[in-house]
C-alpha positions, 0 to 999 in steps of 0.5 A: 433568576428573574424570567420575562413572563408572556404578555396577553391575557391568555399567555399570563392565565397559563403562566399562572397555572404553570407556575401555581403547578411547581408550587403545589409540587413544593407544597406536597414537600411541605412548602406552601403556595403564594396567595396571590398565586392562588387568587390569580389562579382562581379567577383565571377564566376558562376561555372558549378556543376562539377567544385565545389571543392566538385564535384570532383572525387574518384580515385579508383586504384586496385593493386597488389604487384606492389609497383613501379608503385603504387608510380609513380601513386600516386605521379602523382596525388599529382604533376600533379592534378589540383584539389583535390580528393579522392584517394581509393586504392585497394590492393590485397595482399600487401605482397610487401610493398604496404599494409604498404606503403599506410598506411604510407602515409595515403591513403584511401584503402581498401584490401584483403589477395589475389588477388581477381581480377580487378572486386572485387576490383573496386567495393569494391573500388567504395564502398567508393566513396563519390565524384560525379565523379568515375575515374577507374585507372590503378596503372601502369599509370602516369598523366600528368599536367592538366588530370583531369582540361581536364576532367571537362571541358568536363563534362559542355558538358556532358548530364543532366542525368549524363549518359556518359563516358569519358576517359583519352588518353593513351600515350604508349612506344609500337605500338599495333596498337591501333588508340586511344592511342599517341605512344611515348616512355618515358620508358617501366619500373620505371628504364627506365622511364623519367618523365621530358621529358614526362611533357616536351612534353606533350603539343605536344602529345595533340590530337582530341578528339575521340569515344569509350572510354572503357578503363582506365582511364574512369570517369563515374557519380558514381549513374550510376557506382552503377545503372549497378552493376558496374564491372561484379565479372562472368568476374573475373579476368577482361579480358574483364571487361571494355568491358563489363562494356560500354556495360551495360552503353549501354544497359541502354541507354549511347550514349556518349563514349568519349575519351578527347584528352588533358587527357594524361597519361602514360601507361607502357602496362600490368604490371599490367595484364600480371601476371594473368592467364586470364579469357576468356572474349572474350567468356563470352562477346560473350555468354552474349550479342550475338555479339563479341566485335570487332562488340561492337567496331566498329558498336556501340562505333565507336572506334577510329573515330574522333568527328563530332558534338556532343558527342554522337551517335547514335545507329548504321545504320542496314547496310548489313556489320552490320547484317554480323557481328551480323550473325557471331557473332550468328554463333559463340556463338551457335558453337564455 
C-alpha cells in the first residue's frame, strides 16, 4: 500500500527517520536497510527549533484604505520570502478595494468599518496568530529577497527564554537623520517605484547589525507579544506605540533590541501615518514611565550604536549625563 508522504523539508527528514526506525527494527530480525534510506538519514540536518517549517512567523499588517501599498507588500512577501508564513491583515475600513481585494485573494484578515488605530488593530491581529514568531509590518513596506531567511538565522542566537526583539532594516528614499535605516532612493510612491533596482542593489545596501530595534518590522516571540498586553489601546492611534511597546519588553526584563542588517525593506515614510490626527505620544510616554523617550533611545536601547559582543545589553551606567536626563525628564513630567 502506497502512502502520500508530508511535503517540506522538515516534514520529509522526519519521515525519514521514522521510516529508517522500522527498518532497523526489520533489521535486528535479519532483514536490511535501503541505502538510499540511510544516506538520506545521514544527511538530514539538525535544524535549530526556529527554522522548522512549522516555527515560522505570522505577519501581522494594519491598513487603512491604502490599497497600492497593501499589494506591493503582499506581493513582496509572496516574491522575496524564503519561507512560508502566515499573513493576517488588519483592515480598518476598506472602503477602497482593500476589504474585497483581500478577499479575493484569499488573505487571512480581520477588519473594522473604521478606523480603529494602529494599537487596536495589531492586537486583534496577534489575536489570530497561530506561528511561534509575530512580525508586526508596515502595509507601506516591500521585502526585499532573503528578509525573513536574515531573520531566523539570528533567532539561533537569541535567549532560551524567547524574551528579545529583532528588527528588520529600513531602507528609506529620504534622509531623517535616522542612524539605523540605509538611505537610497528607489522611488517615494507606487508610480515612482522601481522594484527591480532595489532587488538589484540590495546585496550592497546590506550593513551592521545595530541596537535598538523599536520599529516595524520587529519580530518578537508571540508568548511574549501576549505577556505585555501587546500594543498599549491608551496610546490609540499609535504615536509612540513601538516606543512604548519596547519599553514593556524592557521592563519585563528584555535586553536584546537588535536590529539585523541583512533584513532589508523598503520604507516609502509615513504613508500610512501621515493621514491621521495623531495622539501626543511624547507625552503620555513621559507621563507613564517617567523619562522621555529621547533618554529610552539613547541610555537604555543604545540606538543606532554598532554590536559589540553579544546581542544584549546591559542596563545603563548611572553616569552623571544619565541622571541630567532622567532629572529633565522628572522636570518636565511635573511642569510641562
Amino acid at each position: 500500500m502506497r502512502c502520500k508522504l508530508p511535503t517540506g523539508r522538515w516534514q520529509r527528514i522526519r519521515t525519514v527517520r521514522r521510516v529508517a526506525a522500522l527498518f532497523a527494527a526489520r533489521a535486528g530480525s535479519g532483514g536490511t536497510i535501503p541505502a538510499k534510506l540511510m544516506a538520506g538519514l545521514q544527511r538530514a540536518p539538525r535544524l535549530h527549533p526556529a527554522q522548522r517549517t512549522e516555527s515560522m512567523f505570522s505577519i501581522i499588517i494594519p491598513t487603512w484604505n491604502n490599497l497600492p501599498y497593501l499589494r506591493l507588500v503582499i506581493d513582496s512577501l509572496r516574491r522575496h520570502s524564503t519561507h512560508a508564513h502566515q499573513i493576517i491583515v488588519h483592515v480598518n475600513d476598506g472602503s477602497d478595494g482593500t476589504l474585497a481585494w483581500v478577499r479575493d485573494e484569499g488573505i487571512e484578515h480581520t477588519a473594522s468599518p473604521g478606523n480603529i488605530g494602529i494599537c487596536h488593530a495589531v492586537n486583534i491581529a496577534a489575536a489570530r496568530a497561530t506561528r511561534d514568531y509575530i512580525v508586526y509590518m508596515n502595509d507601506d513596506m516591500y521585502c526585499c529577497p532573503g528578509w525573513d531567511d536574515a531573520l531566523v538565522k539570528r533567532l539561533a542566537q537569541m535567549p532560551a527564554d524567547n524574551l528579545f526583539m529583532l528588527s528588520g532594516t529600513m531602507i528609506e528614499p529620504v534622509d531623517s537623520g535616522n542612524p539605523c535605516v540605509v538611505v537610497q532612493n528607489f522611488g517615494r510612491d507606487v508610480e515612482s517605484f522601481r522594484a527591480d533596482d532595489l532587488v538589484a542593489a540590495a546585496r550592497g545596501l546590506v550593513r551592521a547589525d545595530w541596537r535598538g530595534a523599536t520599529w516595524p518590522p520587529t519580530l518578537v516571540h508571540r508568548d511574549w507579544w501576549h505577556k505585555v498586553g501587546g500594543y498599549s489601546s491608551e496610546l490609540s492611534p499609535g504615536m509612540s506605540s513601538d516606543n512604548d511597546f519596547s519599553m514593556k519588553l524592557w521592563d519585563a526584563g528584555c535586553r536584546v533590541f537588535l536590529g539585523v542588517g541583512d533584513s532589508l525593506v523598503y520604507h516609502f515614510q509615513q504613508k500610512s501615518t501621515g493621514k491621521i490626527v495623531k495622539n501626543d505620544g511624547r507625552r503620555q510616554f513621559l507621563n507613564k514611565w517617567g523619562m522621555t523617550q529621547a533618554t529610552f533611545d539613547r541610555y537604555y536601547l543604545r540606538r543606532g550604536t554598532a554590536v559589540e559582543g553579544g546581542p544584549a545589553v546591559g542596563d545603563p551606567e548611572q553616569t552623571g549625563r544619565l541622571r541630567r536626563a532622567l532629572l529633565k525628564s522628572r522636570i518636565k513630567r511635573a511642569f510641562g
